[in-house]
C-alpha angles and dihedrals in degrees: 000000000000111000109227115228136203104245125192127241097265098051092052112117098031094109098264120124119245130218081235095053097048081048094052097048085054089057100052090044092079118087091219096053099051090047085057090045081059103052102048082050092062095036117105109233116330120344119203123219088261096060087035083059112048077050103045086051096047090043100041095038091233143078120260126182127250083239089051099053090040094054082050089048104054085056091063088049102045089050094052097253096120139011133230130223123180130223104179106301106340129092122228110189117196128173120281101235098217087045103114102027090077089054096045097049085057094055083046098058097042084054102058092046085048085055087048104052083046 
C-alpha cells in the first residue's frame, strides 16, 4: 500500500499523490456530497443551507438536517471544492472554479501511466 505524503506547492504536478488530493477524492466519494457538488454548480451565485437544503431533499428523496448538510458541506470546503462567504451570520457556498481541475489532473495522470504500462 503506497503512504501519502504532504507535499509541498512546488513539487505539485510531478505525479505524486498529495495529502489534498487524496482529501479531495473523499470527499467526492460520498454521494451527498457530489449531489451537493451538483447543485452549487447549477446554482446561480451563492446559495445558502436552506436553499441547499429544499434542493438536496427534492433531489435525494429524503430529509436531511441543516447540521447534516453543513457538516457535508465543510468537507467540501476544507478540501478546496467550494468556497464560503458570511453574511452575518449566514453561509453562502459557491464552487470553487479551479475545483475540479486538481482532481481531474490526477485522473489524467493516472491515465497516462496507466497508456504507458499498456
Amino acid at each position: 500500500m503506497e503512504t501519502v505524503r504532504r507535499v509541498s506547492p512546488e513539487r505539485k504536478g510531478t505525479g505524486m499523490t498529495t495529502y489534498e488530493d487524496v482529501q479531495r477524492f473523499k470527499a467526492l466519494a460520498d454521494p451527498t456530497r457530489l449531489t451537493l457538488l451538483q447543485i452549487i454548480s447549477r446554482g446561480d451565485g451563492l446559495l445558502n443551507v436552506i436553499d441547499l437544503r429544499e434542493k438536496l431533499n427534492v433531489q435525494l428523496g429524503r430529509r436531511l438536517s441543516q447540521p447534516t448538510i453543513s457538516h457535508h458541506l465543510g468537507i467540501l470546503r476544507d478540501a478546496r471544492l467550494v468556497d464560503s462567504t458570511k453574511d452575518g451570520l449566514e453561509a453562502f457556498y459557491r464552487l470553487r472554479s479551479d475545483a475540479l481541475t486538481c482532481a481531474m489532473e490526477v485522473l489524467r495522470t493516472i491515465a497516462r501511466r496507466q497508456e504507458v504500462a499498456v
